[in-house]
N, C-alpha and C positions, 0 to 999 in steps of 0.2 A: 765433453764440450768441444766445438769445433773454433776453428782462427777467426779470428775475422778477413784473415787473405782466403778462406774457403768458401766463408759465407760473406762476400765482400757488401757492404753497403750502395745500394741503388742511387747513383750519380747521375746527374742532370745530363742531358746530351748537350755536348760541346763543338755549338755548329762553327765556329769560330776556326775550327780545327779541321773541318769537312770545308770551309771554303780558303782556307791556308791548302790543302791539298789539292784542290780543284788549281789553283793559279798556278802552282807550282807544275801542275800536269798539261798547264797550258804553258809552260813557259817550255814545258818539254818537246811539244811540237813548233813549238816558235823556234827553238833550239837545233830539231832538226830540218826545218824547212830553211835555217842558216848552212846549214852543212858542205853546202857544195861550193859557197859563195865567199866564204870566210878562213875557216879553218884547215889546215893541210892534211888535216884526218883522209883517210879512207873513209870514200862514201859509196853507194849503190850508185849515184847519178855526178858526172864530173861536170861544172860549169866553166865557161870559159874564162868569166873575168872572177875578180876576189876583191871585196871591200876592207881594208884591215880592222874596221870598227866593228866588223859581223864575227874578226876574229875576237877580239878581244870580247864580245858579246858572249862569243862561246865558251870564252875559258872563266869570266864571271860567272857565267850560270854553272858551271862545272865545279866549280870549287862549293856551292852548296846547296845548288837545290837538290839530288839523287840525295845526301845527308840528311836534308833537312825531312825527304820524303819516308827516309827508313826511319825518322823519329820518329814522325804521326803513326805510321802503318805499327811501329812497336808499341804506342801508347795505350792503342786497342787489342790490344795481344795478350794484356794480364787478364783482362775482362772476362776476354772470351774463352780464355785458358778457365779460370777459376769457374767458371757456370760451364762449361762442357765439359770439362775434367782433360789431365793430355791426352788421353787417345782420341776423344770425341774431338779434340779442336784440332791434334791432327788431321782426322779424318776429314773435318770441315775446309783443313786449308789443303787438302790433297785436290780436294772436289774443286775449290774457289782457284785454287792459284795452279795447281797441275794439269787438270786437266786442258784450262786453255793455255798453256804454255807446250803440252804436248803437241795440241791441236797447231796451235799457231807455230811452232818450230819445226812441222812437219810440211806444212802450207805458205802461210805469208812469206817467211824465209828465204824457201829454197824457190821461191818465185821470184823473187827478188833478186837473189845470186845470181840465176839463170839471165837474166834480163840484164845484170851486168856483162857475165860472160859473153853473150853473146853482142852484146854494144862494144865493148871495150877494151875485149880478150883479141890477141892474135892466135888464135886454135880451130881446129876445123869445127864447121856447127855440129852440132848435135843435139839430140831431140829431146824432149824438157825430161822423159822416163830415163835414157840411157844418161844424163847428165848429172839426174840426182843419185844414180846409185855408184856410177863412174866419176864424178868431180866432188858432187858435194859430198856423200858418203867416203868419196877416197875407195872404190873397192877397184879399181883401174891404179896402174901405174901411175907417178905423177909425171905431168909429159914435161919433155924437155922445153927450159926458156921460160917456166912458170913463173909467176910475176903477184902472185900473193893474194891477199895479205898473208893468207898462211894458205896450208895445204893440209888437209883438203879442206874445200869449202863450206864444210860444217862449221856454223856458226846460230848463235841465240837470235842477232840484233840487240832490239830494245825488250829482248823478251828475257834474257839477264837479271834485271831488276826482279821479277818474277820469282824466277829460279833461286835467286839470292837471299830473298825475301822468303822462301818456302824454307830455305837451309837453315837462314836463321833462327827460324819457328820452332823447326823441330830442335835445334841444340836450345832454345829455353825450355822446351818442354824436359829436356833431358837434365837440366842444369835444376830445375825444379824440384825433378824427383831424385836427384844427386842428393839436394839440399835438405828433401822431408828424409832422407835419410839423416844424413847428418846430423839433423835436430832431436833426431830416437834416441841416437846414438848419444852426444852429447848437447842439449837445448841450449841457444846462445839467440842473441839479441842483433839486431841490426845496429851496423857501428854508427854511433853520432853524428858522422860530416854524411851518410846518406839521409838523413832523416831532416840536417838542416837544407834550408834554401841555397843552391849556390849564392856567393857574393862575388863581387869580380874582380877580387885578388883568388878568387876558387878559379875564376873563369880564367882568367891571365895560367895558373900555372896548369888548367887541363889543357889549354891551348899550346900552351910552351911542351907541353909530353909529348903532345900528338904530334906537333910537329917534327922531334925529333925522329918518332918512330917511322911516320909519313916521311923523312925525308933519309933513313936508314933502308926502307924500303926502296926510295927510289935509284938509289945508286945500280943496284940492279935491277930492278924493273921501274924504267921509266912511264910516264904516260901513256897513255894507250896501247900498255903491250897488255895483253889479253893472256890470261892461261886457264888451262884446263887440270883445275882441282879435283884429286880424284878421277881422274881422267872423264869428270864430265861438268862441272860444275862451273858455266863461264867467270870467272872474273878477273879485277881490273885492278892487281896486288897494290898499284900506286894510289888507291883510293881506298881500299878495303879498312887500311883502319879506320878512316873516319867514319866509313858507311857503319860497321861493327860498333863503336863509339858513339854513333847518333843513334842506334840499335838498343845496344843497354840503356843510355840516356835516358830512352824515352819510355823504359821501359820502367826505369828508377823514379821518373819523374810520375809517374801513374801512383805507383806504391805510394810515396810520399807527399804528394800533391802538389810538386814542385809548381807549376804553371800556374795554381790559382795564386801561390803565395809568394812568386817571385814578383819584387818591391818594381815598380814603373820605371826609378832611375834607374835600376839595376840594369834591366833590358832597352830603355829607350838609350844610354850610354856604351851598349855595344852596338846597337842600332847604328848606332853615329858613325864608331868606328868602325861598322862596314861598310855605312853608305860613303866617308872618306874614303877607304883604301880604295872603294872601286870606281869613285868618282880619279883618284889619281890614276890608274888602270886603263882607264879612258882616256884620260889626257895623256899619257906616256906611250900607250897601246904595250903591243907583247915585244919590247926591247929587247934585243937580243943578249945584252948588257947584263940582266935583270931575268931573263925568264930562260929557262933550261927546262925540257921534262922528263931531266932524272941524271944522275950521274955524280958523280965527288968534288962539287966544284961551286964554287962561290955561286951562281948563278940560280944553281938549284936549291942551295939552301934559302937564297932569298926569296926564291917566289916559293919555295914550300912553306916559309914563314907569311909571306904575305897571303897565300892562297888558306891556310888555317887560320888564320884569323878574319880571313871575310868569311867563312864557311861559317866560325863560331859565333863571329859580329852578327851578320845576316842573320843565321838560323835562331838565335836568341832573340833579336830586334824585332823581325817578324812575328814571332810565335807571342810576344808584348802586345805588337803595334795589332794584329789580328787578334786577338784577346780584346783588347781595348776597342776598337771601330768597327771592325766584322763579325761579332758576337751575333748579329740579328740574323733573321734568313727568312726566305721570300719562296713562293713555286718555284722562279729559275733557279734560286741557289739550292733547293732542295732535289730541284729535276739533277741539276748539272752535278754537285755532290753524290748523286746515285747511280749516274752516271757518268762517273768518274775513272774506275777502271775500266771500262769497256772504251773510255775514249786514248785511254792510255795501249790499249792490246791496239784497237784498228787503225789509230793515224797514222803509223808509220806508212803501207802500201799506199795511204792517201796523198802524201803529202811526195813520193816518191815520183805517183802519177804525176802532181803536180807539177813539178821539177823538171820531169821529160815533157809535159805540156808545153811548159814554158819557153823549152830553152829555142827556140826559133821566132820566137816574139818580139826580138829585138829593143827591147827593155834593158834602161839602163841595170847595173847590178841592185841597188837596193830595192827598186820597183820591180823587181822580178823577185829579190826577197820578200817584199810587201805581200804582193800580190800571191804569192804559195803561204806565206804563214797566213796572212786574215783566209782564203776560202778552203787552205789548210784544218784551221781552227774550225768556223765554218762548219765543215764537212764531216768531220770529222766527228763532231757533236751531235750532227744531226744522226749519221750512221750509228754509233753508240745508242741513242735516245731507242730510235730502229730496233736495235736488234735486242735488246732491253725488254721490246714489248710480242718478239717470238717465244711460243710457247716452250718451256725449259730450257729456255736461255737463260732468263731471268735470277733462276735460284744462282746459277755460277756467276752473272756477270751483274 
């Protein structure tokens, strides 16, 4: 006789979930078409002026949409794990997620690098062949006066999430057949607080772990320091747990059917207290007082507290309030949800273009942020839809 997590019962499609992810992927080209404008990040394109509300826009969406996005993406991961079996659903996210992350970290990229380098770099030019194998590969010296962000130029971008996302795949698939082991071995039951709904004295004290953990991480690696795990696997250790966290989550909430069953106040009451903390967030902006990103010191702990509990507020409130309102779906939200990663892989060199279109336009700074996120969005969409409909594109993207 086989499980029922082998032979899993055929669930309704949960479009509610496919347009919670579509917004979220727009919020992520809204996110970087802010980049130049707001946030003191390293960007491909440097703008002149800086709005502080585009910063505090940035560090809002930072704190939970990338989380909220490795919940959905894990929620369809037991599914597809259980009906192709692991090797087969490896081999499906090899094809789905590796392939265009090779393609694109080979191309978009170091197109992208290039076009900095030579906008922005004080170094003699050089030609787009000798730059990728001497700068971005790093197979040249690194010249003197080098000015970063790191060396060499090898970098994912927004193709990270990808990569990340593929790593994680593969450790459940591993964890999985860890586990059918185990259960030969000695047969044991799933413990009781996975099987219940969270409550939010559950949610209060997963909130309160992560945060410690999140902010024991950041003492040494603050915000946006980047490393290479395993000498190739980009990531971003000051957010890894949560991203790993929204990862199982969603993976636990599949198994159990945490989303159909979790009670309306439950999630409309963290809802709140996301949509408060980031409604305060705005009105304070990123004080210096109050926001540090990373290190041993009052500052860090508080926005690491603040920043996990809008991560958990938000991503619980949403995942309710989209359950509740956007349950229905239409042609565009069934177009736009299918193409959804394809709009995720191409915005960035869009919205890039954009940026450098812009910057002589003479636009005050929000209406030049307007103006690159809406035909950002836009284009973005459109291209996506495009190339959706090229022959053997389709099965990857």
């Amino acid at each position: 006789m086989t499980s029922s997590i082998e032979n899993p019962p055929r669930r309704p499609h949960l479009h509610y979930l496919d347009n919670l992810r579509v917004a979220m992927i727009l919020m992520v080209v809204i996110h970087h078409a802010a980049q130049p404008y707001g946030p003191a990040d390293w960007w491909y394109f440097q703008g002149d002026g800086h709005a502080p509300g585009l910063a505090t826009l940035s560090a809002v969406g930072g704190a939970f949409r990338m989380s909220l996005l490795f919940f959905v993406a894990a929620f369809f991961v037991p599914r597809a794990a259980d009906r192709r079996g692991g090797w087969g659903f490896l081999r499906g996210r090899l094809t789905r997620l590796g392939i265009p992350f090779l393609v694109g970290s080979a191309t978009i990229i170091p197109v992208l690098t290039y076009i900095y380098y030579r906008e922005y770099r004080d170094h003699p030019p050089l030609s787009f062949p000798r730059y990728y194998f001497d700068v971005f590969l790093g197979l040249a010296p690194q010249p003197p006066g080098w000015t970063g962000p790191s060396w060499p130029d090898l970098q994912f971008g927004h193709l990270w999430f990808i990569q990340n996302l593929l790593a994680l795949s593969a450790l459940y698939v591993l964890a999985c057949g860890l586990g059918r082991l185990r259960r030969r071995i000695r047969p044991s039951t799933a413990p009781a607080w996975l099987t219940r709904v969270p409550t939010s004295r559950g949610l209060v004290a997963f909130t309160l772990a992560l945060a410690v953990v999140v902010f024991l991480v950041r003492i040494r690696y603050p915000l946006d320091t980047w490393v290479p795990l395993f000498e190739f696997i980009q990531a971003e250790p000051a957010r890894l747990a949560q991203y790993t966290a929204f990862f199982v989550a969603g993976i636990v909430a599949y198994r159990h059917d945490w989303l159909a069953r979790l009670p309306r106040a439950t999630g409309y009451t963290w809802l709140a207290v996301g949509v408060v903390l980031t409604g305060a967030l705005f009105w304070t902006g990123t004080d210096t007082r109050f926001f540090a990103p990373g290190g041993a010191s009052w500052a860090s702990a508080h926005w690491t507290l603040v920043e996990t509990f809008v991560c958990v507020g938000l991503g619980v409130g949403l995942l309710t309030l989209f359950r509740d309102v956007a349950a229905g779906h239409t042609t565009l939200t069934r177009a736009l949800a299918a193409s959804s990663y394809s709009i995720y892989l191409v915005h960035l060199p869009i919205v890039v273009a954009l940026q450098f279109a812009f910057a002589h336009a003479g636009l005050p700074v929000l209406a030049t942020f307007a103006a690159v996120a809406c035909l950002g969005t836009v284009l973005s969409v459109c291209v996506a839809v495009l190339l959706r409909r090229l022959p053997g594109l389709r099965a990857i993207l």
